[in-house]
C-alpha positions in Angstrom: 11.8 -23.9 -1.5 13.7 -20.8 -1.6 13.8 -17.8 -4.1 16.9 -16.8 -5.5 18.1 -13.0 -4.3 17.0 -11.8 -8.0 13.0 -12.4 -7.4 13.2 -11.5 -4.0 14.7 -8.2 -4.9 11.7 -7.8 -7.6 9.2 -8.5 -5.1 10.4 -6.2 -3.1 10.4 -3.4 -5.6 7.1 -4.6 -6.9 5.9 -4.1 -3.2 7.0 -0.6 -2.5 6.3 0.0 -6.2 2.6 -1.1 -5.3 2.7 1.4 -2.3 3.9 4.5 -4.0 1.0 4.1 -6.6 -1.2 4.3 -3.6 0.0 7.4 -2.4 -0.6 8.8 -5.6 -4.0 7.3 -6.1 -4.7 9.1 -2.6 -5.0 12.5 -4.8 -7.1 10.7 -7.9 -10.9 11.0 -7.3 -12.3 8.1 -5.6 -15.8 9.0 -5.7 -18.3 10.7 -8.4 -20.7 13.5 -7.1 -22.0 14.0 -10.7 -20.0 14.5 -14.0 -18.0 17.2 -13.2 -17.1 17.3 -9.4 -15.5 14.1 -7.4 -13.9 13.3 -4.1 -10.2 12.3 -3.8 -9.1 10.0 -1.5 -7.5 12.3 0.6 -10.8 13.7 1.1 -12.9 10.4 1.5 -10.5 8.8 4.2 -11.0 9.2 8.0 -7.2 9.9 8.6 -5.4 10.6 5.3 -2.2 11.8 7.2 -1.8 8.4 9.1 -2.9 6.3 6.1 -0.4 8.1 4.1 2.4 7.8 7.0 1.6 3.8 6.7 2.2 3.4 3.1 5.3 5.5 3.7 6.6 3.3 6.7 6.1 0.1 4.1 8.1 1.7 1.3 10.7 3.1 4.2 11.0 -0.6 5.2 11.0 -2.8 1.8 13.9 -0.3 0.5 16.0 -0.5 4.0 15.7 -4.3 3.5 16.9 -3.5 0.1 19.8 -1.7 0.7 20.2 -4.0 4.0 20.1 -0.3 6.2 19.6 -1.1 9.7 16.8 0.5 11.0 16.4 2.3 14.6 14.3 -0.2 16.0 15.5 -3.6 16.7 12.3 -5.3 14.0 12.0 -6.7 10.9 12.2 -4.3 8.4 9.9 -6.6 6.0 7.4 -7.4 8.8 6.8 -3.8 9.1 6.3 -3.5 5.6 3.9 -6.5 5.2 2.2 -4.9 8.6 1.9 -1.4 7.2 0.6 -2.3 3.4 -2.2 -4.2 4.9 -3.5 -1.0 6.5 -4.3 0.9 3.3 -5.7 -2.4 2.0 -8.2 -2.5 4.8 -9.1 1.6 4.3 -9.3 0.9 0.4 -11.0 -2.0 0.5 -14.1 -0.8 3.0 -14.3 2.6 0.8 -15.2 0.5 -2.0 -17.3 -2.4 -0.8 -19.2 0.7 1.3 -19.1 3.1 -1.4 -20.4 6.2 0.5 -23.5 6.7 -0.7 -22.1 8.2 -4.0 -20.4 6.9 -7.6 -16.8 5.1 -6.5 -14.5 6.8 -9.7 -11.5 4.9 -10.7 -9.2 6.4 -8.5 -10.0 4.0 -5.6 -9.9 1.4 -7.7 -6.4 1.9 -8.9 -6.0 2.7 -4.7 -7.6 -0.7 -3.8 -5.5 -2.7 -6.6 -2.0 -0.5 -5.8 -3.0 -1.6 -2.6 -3.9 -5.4 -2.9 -0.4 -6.0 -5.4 1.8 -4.2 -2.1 0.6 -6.7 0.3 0.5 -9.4 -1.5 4.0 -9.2 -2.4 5.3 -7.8 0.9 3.5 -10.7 2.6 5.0 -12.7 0.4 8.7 -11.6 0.7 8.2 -11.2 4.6 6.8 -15.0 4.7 9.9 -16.4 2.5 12.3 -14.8 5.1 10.7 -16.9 8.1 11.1 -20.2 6.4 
């Protein structure tokens, strides 16, 4: 069963959507030292700069499949874009099963479930064009 160009298109947008509230939750606080200091995820990740390229690669590929712009590289534009939302999934998803010792704040939980809604729905989208 196929989805009509309208939902796709909404998926789509829901996915990069997803990703861009990532890279904003990557400047909330994602953990608690006390009441008034906190960590941000910028801070808390291992590679911030390559997390934050990934999530920009995903929204770079869901809007070129958009606006059917052909990319550089001869690949799936919506491959890349399920691919690269499932990384911060993984880096948001470890930070709060692991927790690091200190309070998790609700910035990583808006991270994990801005991160959780982008591959869903770019899995999703990617997995429809296959068929």
């Amino acid at each position: 069963m196929s989805i009509s160009a309208a939902v796709r298109q909404r998926q789509i947008y829901i996915a990069a959507g997803a990703n861009i509230v990532f890279i904003l939750s990557l400047f909330l606080p994602w953990f608690a030292l006390g009441s008034y200091d906190s960590i941000s995820g910028w801070t808390a990740l291992p590679a911030p700069p390559l997390i934050l390229l990934t999530a920009v690669v995903a929204v770079v590929g869901l809007f070129a499949e958009v606006n059917r712009i052909a990319l550089p590289l001869r690949l799936n534009p919506l491959g890349i874009a399920a691919y690269a939302s499932s990384v911060p999934l993984w880096f948001a998803t470890t930070n709060l099963i692991s927790g690091g010792g200190t309070g998790r704040d609700w910035g990583l939980v808006v991270a994990f479930l801005a991160a959780l809604v982008a591959t869903v729905f770019a899995v999703r989208v990617w997995r429809e064009t296959r068929r």
